[in-house]
Structures are given as structure tokens and as C-alpha cells.
FIZALO-789227 format. One line per 10 residues: their letters; for each residue x negated, y, z of C-alpha. Coordinates in Angstrom, 1 decimal, decimal comma. Layout:
BEGIN
a	X:Y:Z  ...
//
This chain:
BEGIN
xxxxxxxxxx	-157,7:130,3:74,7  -160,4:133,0:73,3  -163,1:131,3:72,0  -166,1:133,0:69,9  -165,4:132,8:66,5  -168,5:131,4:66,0  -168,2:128,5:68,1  -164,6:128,1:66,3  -166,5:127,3:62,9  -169,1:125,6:64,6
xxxxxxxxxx	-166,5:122,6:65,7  -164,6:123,2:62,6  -167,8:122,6:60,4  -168,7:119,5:63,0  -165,1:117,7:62,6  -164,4:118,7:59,0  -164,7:115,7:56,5  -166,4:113,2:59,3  -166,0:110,0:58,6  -167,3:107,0:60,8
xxxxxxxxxx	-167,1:102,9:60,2  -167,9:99,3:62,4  -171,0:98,0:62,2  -171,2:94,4:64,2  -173,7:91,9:63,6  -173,8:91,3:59,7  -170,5:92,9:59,4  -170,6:96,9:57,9  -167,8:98,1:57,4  -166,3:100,6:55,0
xxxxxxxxxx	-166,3:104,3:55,6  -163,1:106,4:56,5  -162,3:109,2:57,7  -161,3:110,3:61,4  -158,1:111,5:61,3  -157,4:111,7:65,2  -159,6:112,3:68,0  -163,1:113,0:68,1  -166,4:111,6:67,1  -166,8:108,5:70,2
xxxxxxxxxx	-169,9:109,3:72,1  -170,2:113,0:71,1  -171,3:115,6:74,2  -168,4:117,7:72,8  -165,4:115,3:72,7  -164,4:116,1:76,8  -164,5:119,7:76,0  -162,2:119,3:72,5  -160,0:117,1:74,8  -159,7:120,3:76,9
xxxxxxxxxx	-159,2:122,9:74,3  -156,2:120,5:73,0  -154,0:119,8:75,7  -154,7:123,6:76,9  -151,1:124,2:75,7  -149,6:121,3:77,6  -147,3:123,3:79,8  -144,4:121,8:82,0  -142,6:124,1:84,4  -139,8:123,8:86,5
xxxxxxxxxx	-137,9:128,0:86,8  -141,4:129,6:85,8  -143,1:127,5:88,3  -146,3:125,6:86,9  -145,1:121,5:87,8  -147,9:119,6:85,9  -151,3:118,8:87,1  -154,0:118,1:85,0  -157,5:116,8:85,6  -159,3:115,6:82,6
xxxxxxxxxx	-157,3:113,2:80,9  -155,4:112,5:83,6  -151,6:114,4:84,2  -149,7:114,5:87,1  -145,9:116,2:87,0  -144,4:117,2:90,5  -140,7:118,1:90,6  -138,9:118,7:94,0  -135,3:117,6:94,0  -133,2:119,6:96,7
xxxxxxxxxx	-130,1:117,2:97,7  -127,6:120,6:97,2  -129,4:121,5:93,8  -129,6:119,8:90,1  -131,9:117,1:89,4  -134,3:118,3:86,5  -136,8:115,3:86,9  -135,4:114,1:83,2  -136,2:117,6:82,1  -139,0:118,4:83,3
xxxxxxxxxx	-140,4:114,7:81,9  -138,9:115,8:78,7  -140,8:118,9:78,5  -144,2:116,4:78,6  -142,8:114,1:76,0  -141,5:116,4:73,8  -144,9:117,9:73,5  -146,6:114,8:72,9  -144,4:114,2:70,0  -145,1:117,8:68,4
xxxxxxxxxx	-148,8:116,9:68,8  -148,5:113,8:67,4  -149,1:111,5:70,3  -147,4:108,7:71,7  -146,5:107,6:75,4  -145,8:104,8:76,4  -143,6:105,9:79,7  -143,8:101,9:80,7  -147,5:102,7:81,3  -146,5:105,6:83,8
xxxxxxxxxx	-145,3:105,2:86,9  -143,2:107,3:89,1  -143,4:107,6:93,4  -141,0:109,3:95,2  -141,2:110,8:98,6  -138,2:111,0:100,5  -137,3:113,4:103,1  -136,7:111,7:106,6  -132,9:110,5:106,9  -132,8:110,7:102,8
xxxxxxxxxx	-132,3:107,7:101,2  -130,3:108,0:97,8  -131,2:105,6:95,2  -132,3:107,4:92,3  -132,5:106,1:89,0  -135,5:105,6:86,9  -136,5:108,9:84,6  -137,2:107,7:81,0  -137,0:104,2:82,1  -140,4:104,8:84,0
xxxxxxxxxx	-141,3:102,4:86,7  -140,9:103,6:90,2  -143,0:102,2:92,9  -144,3:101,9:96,4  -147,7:103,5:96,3  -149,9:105,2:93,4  -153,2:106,1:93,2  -154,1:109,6:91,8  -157,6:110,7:91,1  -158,9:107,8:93,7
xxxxxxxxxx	-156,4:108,3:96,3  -153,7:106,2:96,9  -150,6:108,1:98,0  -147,4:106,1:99,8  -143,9:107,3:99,4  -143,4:106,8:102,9  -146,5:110,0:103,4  -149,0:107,3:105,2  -152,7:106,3:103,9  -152,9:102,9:105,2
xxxxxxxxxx	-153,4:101,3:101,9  -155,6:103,9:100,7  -158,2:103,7:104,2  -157,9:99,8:103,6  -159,1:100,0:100,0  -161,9:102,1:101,6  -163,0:99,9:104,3  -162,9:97,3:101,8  -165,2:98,9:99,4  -167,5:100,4:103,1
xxxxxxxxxx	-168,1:96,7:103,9  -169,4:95,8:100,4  -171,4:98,3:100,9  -172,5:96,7:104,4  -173,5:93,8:102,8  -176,1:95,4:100,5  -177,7:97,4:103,1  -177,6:94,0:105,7  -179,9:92,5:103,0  -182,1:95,2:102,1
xxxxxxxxxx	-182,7:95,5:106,3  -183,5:91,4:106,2  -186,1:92,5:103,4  -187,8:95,3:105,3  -186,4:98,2:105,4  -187,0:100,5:107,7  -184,3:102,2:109,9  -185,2:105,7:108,1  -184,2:104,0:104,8  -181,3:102,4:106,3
xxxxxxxxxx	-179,5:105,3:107,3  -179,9:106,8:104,5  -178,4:104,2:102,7  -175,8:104,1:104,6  -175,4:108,2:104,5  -175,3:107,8:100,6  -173,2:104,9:99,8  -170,9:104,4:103,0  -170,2:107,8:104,6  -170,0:109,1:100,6
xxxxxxxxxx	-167,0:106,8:99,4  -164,9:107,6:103,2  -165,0:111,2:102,9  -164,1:111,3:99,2  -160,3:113,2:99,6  -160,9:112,8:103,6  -159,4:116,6:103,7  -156,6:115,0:101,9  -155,4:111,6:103,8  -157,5:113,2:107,1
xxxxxxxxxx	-153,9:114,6:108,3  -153,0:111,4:109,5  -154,5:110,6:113,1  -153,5:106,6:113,2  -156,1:106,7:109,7  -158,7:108,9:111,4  -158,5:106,3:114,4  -158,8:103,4:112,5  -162,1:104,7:110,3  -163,3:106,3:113,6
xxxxxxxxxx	-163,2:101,9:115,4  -165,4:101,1:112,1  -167,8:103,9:112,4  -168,2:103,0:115,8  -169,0:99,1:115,2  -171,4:100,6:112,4  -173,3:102,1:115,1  -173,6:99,2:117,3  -174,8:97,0:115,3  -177,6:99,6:113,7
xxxxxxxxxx	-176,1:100,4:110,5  -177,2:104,1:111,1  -179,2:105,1:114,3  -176,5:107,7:115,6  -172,6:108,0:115,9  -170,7:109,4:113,1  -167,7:111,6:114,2  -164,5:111,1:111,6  -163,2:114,2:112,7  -166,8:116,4:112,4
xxxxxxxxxx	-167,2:115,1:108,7  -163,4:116,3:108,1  -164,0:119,5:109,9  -167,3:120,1:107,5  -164,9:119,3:104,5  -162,3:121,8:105,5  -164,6:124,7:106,1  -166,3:123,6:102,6  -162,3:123,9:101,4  -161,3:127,2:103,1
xxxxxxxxxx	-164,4:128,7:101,7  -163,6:128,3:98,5  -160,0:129,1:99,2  -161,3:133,0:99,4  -163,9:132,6:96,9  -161,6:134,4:93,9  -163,8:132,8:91,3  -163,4:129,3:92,5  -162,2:126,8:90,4  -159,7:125,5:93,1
xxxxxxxxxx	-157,9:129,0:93,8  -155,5:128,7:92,1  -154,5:125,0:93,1  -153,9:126,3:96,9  -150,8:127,0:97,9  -150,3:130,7:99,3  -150,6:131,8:102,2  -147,5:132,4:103,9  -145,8:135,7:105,3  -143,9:134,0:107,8
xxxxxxxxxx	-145,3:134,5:111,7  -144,8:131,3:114,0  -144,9:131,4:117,8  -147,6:128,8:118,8  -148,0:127,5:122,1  -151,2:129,9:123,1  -151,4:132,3:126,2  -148,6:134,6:125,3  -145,7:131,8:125,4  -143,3:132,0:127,7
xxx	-142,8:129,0:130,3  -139,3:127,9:131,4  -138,5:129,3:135,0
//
């Protein structure tokens, strides 16, 4: 990472001999100094975090397999049923780094999903000991290892009816219809669409949001219909925007486009005689 060599002895000059103690009540206690980490509270901690795990590198034949966002890593490894398995290895990769840097992990506080191919079901065995399970949220969406979002749309109707709550009571107080649907366009429609381009694939989901959006309607949560699938459409062309945009942030995290041509069912298909 190039950094100005001023900013270098800047941070240098911030973290050098810090020390930092408790204070609680009548308790002070003693000074010492900070060995690990950061100063708590400090507007530069998130960006040291950054610049230290910018070396973090797992990769699977050159490809890039882990995912980071903040503090929080994701690895990916495909396993092909006529190639090796390099799950352990690639995990390895993670942990042996940790080590080097003088961290631990605990892999009992990570947890592993696996997402089978249709007619595949080997039992595979646990890599490092970590727990595998069912369904696991990532970055507040909960994925399945069967590919479906149910549990993730019912932790967000869940949350949507909370929601529903607080604006029924602000409407018994006075609020006018205006305010209500904003309310509703801020703290409702907001928390659905978060990752909708994501677990929107899925048309049993889209249905399911689209029944609550309707009943939101009739009883005058928000004074006209919401369309599911125009708020995913908006997110999408939001997306595929920034796909082309070269100095997106996100460019590099879509897949490529592919070379290969497919023959869609359009005007130039040829119907059985």
C-alpha cells in the first residue's frame, strides 16, 4: 500500500509510546502501554484496521477466494466432485496468517455453509473443526445452503412489522398521511430492499413481500401501491451502472462478463414443425 510518507510518521508518531488505563467510579487505574490494536474511540482506528489486514490474501490457483468487508471475512472455495478438495488449504492459508500477525481464531466462532449442487449430497467433514450449518447470515443477509431466502424475507417482515407498530401509533397521535408515508418510505421500504438485488432472484420471496406490500396499502400505511419488482428493477439499474463505472468501488467484485453467446427464445428461434 503507498502511503505518503508523511502520513506514515504521522500514525507512527500517534501510536508510538501511547499508553491508556480504566477509570470507573473511584477506581483509576494504572497506566500501560497499548501493545495491540489501536487507541478505542479514535477516528483513525477503522482505517489502521484496513491498512493491517491489507496483506490478508487467500487464493485458490491465483484466484482471489477471500472477501473482506471491514472486519468482517468471508472465504469461498468451490469444490468440483472430479477435483481435489482444498477447503483445509485454503482455511489454512487464513489461519496461518493470523498466526504470523499475531492473532488468534477461534475457528469454533466461525461457521461454515455449504451449497450443494442438485443430486449432490456427500457428507463432507468439518474444515478445522468449524461448525457447519443450515443457514448464515453475511453482511445482513441470511443465505441457506439449499439457495432459498425464506428465512432471510421472514427476519425482514419481522423487523417491517415492528416497524408497523411505530408508525400505527404515531398515525393514532396525529399524523398526517404526508408524514406517514414517509415513515414508512424511510424505515419500512429501507430495511426490504437492503440486498433486494441479492435474494430478489427468487420469485416465491418477491411474491411473498409483494402480499405484505399489498395489505400495507390497504390498510393506509402509504397512500399508493408499492411494486417489489420496480424497487428491484431501480436497484439493478443502480448496480449495472456502476458495473461500467471503472472507478467504482464494486468493479472489481462483479463477475465478468462472459464470451459465451446463448440462443434465447426471441424472434429468431426456430419452432418445431
Amino acid at each position: 500500500m503507498e502511503l505518503n510518507p508523511y502520513i506514515i510518521n504521522w500514525y507512527l508518531n500517534f501510536l508510538k509510546n501511547r499508553k491508556q488505563r480504566v477509570v470507573c467510579n473511584d477506581f483509576c487505574g494504572e497506566w500501560m502501554d497499548v501493545n495491540k490494536g489501536t487507541t478505542q474511540g479514535s477516528v483513525s482506528g477503522p482505517y489502521l484496521f484496513n491498512i493491517f489486514l491489507n496483506d490478508l490474501e487467500v487464493d485458490i490457483d491465483g484466484e482471489n477466494a477471500l472477501f473482506k468487508y471491514a472486519d468482517d471475512s468471508n472465504i469461498i472455495v468451490p469444490v468440483w466432485s472430479e477435483g481435489p478438495d482444498t477447503s483445509t488449504d485454503t482455511v489454512g492459508q487464513f489461519l496461518s496468517w493470523s498466526d504470523d500477525n499475531f492473532m488468534t481464531c477461534n475457528p469454533g466462532k466461525c461457521k461454515e455453509l455449504i451449497i450443494r449442487k442438485k443430486g449432490y449430497n456427500d457428507q463432507l467433514d468439518n474444515v478445522y473443526n468449524i461448525p457447519q450449518c443450515k443457514e448464515l447470515p453475511i453482511l445482513g443477509t441470511t443465505f441457506q445452503d439449499n439457495l432459498k431466502f425464506t428465512s432471510h424475507v421472514r427476519g425482514k417482515l419481522v423487523k417491517a412489522n415492528k416497524c408497523l407498530y411505530v408508525i400505527r401509533t404515531l398515525r393514532a397521535e396525529g399524523y398526517s398521511q404526508c408524514e406517514i408515508d414517509y415513515l414508512f418510505k424511510t424505515l419500512v421500504i429501507s430495511t426490504i430492499t437492503f440486498g433486494l438485488s441479492v435474494y430478489g432472484s427468487s420469485p416465491a420471496e418477491l411474491n411473498t413481500l409483494q402480499r405484505f406490500f399489498d395489505r400495507c396499502f390497504k390498510r393506509k400505511y402509504i397512500s399508493e401501491p408499492v411494486n417489489i419488482r420496480y424497487l428491484l428493477e431501480i436497484q439493478d439499474r443502480n448496480i449495472f451502472k456502476a458495473s461500467v463505472n471503472q472507478k467504482s468501488a464494486i468493479v472489481d467484485l462483479i463477475p465478468r462478463k462472459k464470451s459465451t453467446s446463448y440462443s434465447l427464445r426471441t424472434e429468431f428461434s426456430q419452432y418445431p414443425r
